[in-house]
C-alpha positions as CSV (number, residue, x, y, z in Angstrom):
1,X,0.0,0.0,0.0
2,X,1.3,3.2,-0.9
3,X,2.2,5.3,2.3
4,X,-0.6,8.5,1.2
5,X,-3.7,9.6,3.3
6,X,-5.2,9.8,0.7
7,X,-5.1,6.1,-0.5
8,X,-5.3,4.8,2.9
9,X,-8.3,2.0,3.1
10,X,-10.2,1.0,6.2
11,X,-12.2,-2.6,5.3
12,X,-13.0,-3.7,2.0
13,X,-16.5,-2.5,2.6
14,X,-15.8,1.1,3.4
15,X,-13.1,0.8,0.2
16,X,-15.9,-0.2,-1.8
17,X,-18.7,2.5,-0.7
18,X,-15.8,4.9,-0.7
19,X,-14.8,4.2,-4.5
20,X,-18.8,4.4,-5.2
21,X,-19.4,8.2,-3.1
22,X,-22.5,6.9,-1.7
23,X,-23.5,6.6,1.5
24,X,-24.1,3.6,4.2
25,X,-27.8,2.7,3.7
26,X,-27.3,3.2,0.1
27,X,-23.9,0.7,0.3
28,X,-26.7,-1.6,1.5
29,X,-28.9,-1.2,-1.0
30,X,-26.3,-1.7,-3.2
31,X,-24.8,-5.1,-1.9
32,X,-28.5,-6.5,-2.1
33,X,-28.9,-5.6,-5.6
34,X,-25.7,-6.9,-6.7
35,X,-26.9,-10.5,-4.7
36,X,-29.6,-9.8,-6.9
37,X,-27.7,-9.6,-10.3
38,X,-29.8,-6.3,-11.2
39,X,-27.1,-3.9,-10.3
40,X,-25.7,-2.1,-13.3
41,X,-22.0,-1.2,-13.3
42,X,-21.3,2.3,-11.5
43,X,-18.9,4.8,-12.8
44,X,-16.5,7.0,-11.2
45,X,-16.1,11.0,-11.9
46,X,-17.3,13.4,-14.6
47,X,-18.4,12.8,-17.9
48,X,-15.5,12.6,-20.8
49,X,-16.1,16.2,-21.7
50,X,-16.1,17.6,-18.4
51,X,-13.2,15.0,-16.6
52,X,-11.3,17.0,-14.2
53,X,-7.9,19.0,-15.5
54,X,-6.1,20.0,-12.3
55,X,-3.7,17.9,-10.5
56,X,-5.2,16.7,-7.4
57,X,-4.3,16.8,-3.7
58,X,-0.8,15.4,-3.0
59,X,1.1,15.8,-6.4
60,X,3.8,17.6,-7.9
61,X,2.9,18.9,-10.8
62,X,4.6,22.4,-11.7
63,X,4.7,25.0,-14.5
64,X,2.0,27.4,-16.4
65,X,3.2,27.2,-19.7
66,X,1.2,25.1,-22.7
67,X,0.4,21.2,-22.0
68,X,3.1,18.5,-22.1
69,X,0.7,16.1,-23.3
70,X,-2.2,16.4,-25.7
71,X,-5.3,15.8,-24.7
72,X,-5.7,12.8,-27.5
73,X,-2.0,11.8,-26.3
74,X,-3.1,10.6,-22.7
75,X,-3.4,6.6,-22.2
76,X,-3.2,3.8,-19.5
77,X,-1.9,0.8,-20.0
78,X,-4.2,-1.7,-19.1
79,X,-2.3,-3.8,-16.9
80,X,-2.7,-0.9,-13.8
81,X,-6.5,-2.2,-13.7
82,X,-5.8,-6.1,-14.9
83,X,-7.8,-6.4,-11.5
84,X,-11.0,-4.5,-12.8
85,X,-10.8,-5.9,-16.2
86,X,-10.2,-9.5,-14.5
87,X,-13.0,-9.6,-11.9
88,X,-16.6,-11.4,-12.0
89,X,-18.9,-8.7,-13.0
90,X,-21.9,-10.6,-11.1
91,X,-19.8,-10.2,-7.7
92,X,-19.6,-6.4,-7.3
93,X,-21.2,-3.0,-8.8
94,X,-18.0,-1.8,-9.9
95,X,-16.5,-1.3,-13.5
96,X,-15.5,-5.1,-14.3
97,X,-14.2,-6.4,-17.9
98,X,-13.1,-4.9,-21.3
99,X,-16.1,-2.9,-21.7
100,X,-17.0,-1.5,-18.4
101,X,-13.5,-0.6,-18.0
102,X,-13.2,1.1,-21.3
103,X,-15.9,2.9,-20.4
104,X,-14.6,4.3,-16.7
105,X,-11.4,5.4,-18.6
106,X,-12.8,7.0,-21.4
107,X,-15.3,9.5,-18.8
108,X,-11.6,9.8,-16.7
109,X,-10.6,11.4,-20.0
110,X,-8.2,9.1,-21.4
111,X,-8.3,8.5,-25.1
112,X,-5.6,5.6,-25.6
113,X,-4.8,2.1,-24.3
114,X,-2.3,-0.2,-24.1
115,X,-2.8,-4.0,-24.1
116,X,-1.2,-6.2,-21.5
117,X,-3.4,-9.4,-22.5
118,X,-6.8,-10.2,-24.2
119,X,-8.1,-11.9,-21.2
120,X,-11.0,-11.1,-18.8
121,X,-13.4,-12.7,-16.2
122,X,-15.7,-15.2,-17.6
123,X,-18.7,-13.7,-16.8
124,X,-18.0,-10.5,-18.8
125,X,-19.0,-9.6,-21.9
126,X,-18.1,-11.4,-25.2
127,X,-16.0,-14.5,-22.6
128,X,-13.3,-14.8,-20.8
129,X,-10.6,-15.3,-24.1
130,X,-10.6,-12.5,-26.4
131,X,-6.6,-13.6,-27.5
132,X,-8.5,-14.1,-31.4
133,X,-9.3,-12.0,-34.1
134,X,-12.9,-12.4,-33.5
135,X,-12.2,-11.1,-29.9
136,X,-10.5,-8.5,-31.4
137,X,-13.2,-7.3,-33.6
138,X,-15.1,-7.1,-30.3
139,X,-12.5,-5.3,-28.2
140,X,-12.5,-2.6,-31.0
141,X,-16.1,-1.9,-31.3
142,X,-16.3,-1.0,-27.4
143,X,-13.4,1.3,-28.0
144,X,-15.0,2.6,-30.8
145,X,-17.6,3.0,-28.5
146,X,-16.0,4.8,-25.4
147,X,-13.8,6.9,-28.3
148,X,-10.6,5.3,-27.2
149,X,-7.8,4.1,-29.2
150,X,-5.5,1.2,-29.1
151,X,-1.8,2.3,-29.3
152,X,0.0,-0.3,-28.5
153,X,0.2,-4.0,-26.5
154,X,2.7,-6.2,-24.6
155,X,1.8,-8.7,-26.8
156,X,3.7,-12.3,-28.1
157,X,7.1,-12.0,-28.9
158,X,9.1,-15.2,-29.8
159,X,11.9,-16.5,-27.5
160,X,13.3,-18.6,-30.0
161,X,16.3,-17.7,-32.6
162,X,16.3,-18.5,-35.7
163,X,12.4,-18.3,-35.4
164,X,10.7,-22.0,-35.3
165,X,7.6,-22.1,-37.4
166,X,5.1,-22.1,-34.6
167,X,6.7,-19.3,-32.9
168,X,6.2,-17.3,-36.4
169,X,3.2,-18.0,-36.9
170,X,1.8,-17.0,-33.2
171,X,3.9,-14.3,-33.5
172,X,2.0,-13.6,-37.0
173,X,-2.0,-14.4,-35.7
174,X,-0.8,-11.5,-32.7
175,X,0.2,-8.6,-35.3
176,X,-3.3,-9.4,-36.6
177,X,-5.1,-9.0,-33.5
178,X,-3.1,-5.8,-32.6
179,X,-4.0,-4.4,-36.8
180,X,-7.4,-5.4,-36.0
181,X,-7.6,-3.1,-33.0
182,X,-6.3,-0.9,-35.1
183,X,-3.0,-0.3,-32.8
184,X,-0.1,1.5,-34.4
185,X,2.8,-0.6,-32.3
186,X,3.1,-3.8,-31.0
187,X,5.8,-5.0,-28.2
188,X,6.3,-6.9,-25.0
189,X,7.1,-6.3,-21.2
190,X,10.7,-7.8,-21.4
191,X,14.3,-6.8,-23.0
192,X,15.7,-8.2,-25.9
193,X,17.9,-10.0,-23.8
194,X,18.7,-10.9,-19.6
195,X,22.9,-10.7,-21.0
196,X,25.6,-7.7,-20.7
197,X,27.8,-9.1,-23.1
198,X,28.0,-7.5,-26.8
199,X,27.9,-10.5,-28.3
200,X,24.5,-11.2,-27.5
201,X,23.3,-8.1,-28.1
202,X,24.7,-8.5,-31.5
203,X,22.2,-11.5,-32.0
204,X,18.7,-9.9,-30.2
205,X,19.5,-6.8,-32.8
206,X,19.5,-9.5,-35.7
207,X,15.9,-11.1,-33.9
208,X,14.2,-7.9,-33.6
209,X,15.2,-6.6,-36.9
210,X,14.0,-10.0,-38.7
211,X,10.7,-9.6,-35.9
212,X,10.4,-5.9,-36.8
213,X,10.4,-6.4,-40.4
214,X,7.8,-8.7,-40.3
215,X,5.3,-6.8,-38.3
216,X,5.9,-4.3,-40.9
217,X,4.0,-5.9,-43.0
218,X,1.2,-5.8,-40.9
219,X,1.4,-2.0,-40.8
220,X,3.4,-2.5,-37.1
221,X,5.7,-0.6,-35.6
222,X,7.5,-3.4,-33.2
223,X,8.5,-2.1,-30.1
224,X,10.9,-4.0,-26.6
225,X,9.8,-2.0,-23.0
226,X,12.8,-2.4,-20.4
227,X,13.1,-2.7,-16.8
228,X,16.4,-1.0,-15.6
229,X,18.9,-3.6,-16.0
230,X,18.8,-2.9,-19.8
231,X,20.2,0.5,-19.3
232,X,23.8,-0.8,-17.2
233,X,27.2,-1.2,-19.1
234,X,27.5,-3.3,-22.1
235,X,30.2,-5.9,-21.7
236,X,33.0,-5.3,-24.5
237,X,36.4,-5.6,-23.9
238,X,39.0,-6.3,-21.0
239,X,39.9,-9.3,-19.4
240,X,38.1,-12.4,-20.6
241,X,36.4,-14.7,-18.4
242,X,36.9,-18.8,-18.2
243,X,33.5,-18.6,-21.5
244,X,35.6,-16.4,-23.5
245,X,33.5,-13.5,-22.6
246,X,34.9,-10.1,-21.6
247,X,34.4,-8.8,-18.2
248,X,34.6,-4.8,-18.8
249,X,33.1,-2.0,-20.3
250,X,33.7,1.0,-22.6
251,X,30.9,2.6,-21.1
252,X,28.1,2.2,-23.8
253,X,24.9,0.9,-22.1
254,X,22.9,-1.8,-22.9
255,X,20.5,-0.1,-24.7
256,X,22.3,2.4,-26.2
257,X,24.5,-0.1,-28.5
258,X,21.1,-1.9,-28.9
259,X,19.7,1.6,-30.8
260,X,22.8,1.1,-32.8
261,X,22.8,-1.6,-34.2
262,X,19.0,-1.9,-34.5
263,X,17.3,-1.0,-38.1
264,X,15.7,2.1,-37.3
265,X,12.6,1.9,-39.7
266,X,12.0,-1.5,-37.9
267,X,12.8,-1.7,-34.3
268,X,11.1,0.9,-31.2
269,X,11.2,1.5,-28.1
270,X,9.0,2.1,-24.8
271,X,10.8,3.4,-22.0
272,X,9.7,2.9,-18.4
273,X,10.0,6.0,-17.0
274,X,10.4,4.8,-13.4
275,X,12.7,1.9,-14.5
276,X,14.9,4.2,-16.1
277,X,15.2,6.5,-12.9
278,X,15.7,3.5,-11.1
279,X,18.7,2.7,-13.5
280,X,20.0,6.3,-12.5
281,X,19.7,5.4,-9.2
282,X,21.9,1.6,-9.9
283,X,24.5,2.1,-12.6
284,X,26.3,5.1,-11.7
285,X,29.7,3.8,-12.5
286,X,31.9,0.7,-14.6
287,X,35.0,-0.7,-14.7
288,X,36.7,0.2,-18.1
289,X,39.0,-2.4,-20.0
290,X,42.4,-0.3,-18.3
291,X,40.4,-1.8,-14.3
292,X,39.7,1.9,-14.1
293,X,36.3,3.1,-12.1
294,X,35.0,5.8,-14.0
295,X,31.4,7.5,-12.5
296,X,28.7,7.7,-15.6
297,X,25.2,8.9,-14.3
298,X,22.5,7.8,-16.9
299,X,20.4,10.7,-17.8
300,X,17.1,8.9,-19.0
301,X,15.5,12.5,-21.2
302,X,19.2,13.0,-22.7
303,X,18.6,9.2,-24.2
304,X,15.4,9.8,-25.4
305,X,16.1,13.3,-26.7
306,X,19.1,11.9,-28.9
307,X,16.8,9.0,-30.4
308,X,13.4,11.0,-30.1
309,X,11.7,9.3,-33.0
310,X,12.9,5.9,-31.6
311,X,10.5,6.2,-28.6
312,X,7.2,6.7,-29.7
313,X,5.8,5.3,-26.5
314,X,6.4,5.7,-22.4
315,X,5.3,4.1,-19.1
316,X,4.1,7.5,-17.1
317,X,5.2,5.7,-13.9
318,X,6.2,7.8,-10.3
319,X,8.3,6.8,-7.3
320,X,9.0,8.8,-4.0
321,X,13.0,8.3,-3.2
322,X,13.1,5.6,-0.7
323,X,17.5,5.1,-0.2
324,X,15.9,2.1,2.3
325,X,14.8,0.4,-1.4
326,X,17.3,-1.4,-3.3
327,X,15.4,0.6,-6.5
328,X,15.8,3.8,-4.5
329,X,12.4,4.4,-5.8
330,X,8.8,3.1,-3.9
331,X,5.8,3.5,-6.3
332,X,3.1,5.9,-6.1
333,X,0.4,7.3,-8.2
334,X,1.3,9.4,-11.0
335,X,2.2,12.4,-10.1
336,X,2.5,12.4,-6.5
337,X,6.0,10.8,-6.7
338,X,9.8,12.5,-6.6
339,X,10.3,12.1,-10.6
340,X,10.0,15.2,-12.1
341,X,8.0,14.6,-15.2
342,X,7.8,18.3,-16.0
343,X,11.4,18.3,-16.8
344,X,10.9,15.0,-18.7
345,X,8.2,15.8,-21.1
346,X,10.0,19.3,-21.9
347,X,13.4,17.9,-22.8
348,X,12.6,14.6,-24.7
349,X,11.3,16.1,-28.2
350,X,8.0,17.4,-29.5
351,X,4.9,16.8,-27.7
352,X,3.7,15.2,-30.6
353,X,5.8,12.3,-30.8
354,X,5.4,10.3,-27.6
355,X,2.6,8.4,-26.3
356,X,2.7,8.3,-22.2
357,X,0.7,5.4,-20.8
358,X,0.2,5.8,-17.0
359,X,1.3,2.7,-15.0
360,X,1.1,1.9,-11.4
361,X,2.1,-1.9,-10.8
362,X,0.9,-1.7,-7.3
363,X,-2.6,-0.5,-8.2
364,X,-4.7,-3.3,-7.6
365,X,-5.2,-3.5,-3.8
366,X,-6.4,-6.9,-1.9
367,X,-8.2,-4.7,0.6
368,X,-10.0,-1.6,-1.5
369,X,-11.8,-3.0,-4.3
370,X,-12.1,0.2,-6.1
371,X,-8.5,1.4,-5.6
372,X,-6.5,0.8,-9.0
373,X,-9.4,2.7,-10.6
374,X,-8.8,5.9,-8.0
375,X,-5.6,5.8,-8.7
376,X,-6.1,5.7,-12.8
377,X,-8.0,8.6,-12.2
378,X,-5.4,10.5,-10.3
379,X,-2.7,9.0,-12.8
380,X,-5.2,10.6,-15.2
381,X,-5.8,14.3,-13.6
382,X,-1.7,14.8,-12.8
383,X,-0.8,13.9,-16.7
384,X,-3.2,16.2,-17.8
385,X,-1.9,18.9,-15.4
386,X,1.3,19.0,-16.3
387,X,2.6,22.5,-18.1
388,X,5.9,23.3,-19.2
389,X,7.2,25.9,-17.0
390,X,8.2,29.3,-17.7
């Protein structure tokens, strides 16, 4: 639970009557009607056209210059309410499934998703599996319907190399469910690979080239999103070790060789904001092939700014410093955190090119029922908020 009065939950019940602003007898009423089956899913906040602007109580959002991010520019990946989307619709009044969730997002104010999985709660509309074109047909009407848009999805990506023909081919059936939802990108939650040597860097670049030039004929734009151990020191030189494998580094990260060596009308990017300051926080220094120590802090925007077209998509994700973390980050809603996303937005490139998907991993609570959809409506208000200063 994240340490904020204002997310603070008492029992599920109160979470619950709290998420729905009504009152005791009504919480009741409401209880009854859903052992009933003849409660109809509630929503939370103002209408699309009138969702709140301002940053609300708690967050540090800065500056009265124009917006950082367009109003049509504003998503959520999905995975911050995989707990809404995933829950039995006839147990509870809240938002639960594709649609009702599509819905709650789209009167937060959001206007874009991304995918992380085509599955839901049985008892939802349209089934529990919608991991099928046909289910994809059906995930796009109710966006249609909700006027959202599907940017992107941490969908299949094959581990094998060279590709076996079943990989290809599920790799193949989910570039036609993501062009059926009419997505612009495709990608998936891990990095192109768990080494630091060059070497095998050398061989995910000639994967995700062969990957990306496939999904290009699906009209795709194939994209890896990385946790922060993609962004320490590539492994290229020095001593080697008893594999043959060098040992030290000339100071290139991970990542950074990967955007060289990567075709760049085939292969993307989707930076984790959070994992990135979290890298800051790790990989402050490497041992060059002379056994020197040389200090290098990573300076996540700079990255971005140098490869801006490269990055069409973020994770909008806040931490509060926590140096008792091994991260020296603790997540938080967006905006209410120590990352200074004013700063980001106005030094990685136009406002035009990125796509920031608000993310909270921790969302989901086991106590307050109606929490990770608070806390996509904060995520929501503090993106929206944010101004370049000056």
């Amino acid at each position: 639970m994240d340490n904020h009065p204002e997310f603070t939950t008492d029992s599920p019940d109160e979470g619950l009557r709290r998420a729905l602003r009504i009152g005791r007898r009504g919480f009741l009423s409401t209880c009854t009607a859903v052992a009933a089956g003849a409660i109809a899913a509630p929503v939370f906040g103002a209408a699309p056209g009138h969702a709140a602007e301002g940053p609300v109580a708690g967050g540090r959002v800065h500056g009265r210059g124009p917006v950082l991010v367009p109003a049509r520019r504003r998503g959520i990946i999905l995975y911050t309410v995989r707990d809404a989307v995933g829950r039995d619709p006839l147990s509870t009044g809240l938002p639960s499934g594709f649609r009702a969730v599509f819905e709650q997002l789209a009167r937060f104010g959001y206007r874009q998703v991304e995918f992380a999985g085509y599955g839901q709660h049985a008892n939802a509309p349209g089934g529990g599996d919608l991991e099928s074109v046909q289910g994809a047909r059906l995930l796009r009407s109710w966006l249609d319907e909700y006027g959202l848009r599907a940017q992107g999805s941490h969908g299949f990506i094959p581990g094998s190399w060279p590709l076996t023909t079943a990989d290809t081919d599920r790799f193949k059936q989910h570039l036609e469910i993501a062009a059926t939802l009419g997505m612009e990108h495709m990608g998936t939650g891990g990095d192109p690979t768990n080494s630091s040597v060059k070497a095998d860097w050398d061989v995910a670049a000639d994967k995700w080239n062969a990957l990306g030039e496939i999904a290009r004929g699906f009209g795709i734009k194939l994209y890896t999103h990385n946790h922060d151990a993609a962004y320490g020191f590539l492994l290229d030189g020095g001593p080697l070790d008893a594999q043959g494998r060098p040992t030290r580094s000339s100071g290139v990260r991970k990542l950074e060789y990967f955007l060289k060596v990567t075709d760049p009308r085939l292969v993307w990017l989707e930076m984790d904001v959070f994992w990135a300051h979290v890298a800051r926080y790790k990989f402050r220094s490497y041992t060059a092939h002379d056994g020197s120590v040389r200090q290098d802090v990573f300076d996540p925007a700079a990255l971005v700014a140098a490869n801006d077209r490269r990055y069409p998509l973020f994770h909008a994700k806040d931490g509060v410093l926590d140096p008792a973390n091994g991260n020296g980050y603790a997540m938080v809603p967006f905006g209410t955190g120590d990352i200074d996303y004013t700063s980001f937005f106005s030094r990685v490139g136009h406002r035009t090119t990125h796509h920031p998907m608000v993310e909270q991993d921790n969302a989901p609570s086991s106590t307050d029922p109606g929490q990770s959809l608070e806390h996509a409506r904060t995520g929501y208000r503090n993106l929206a908020a944010l101004r370049r200063r000056g």
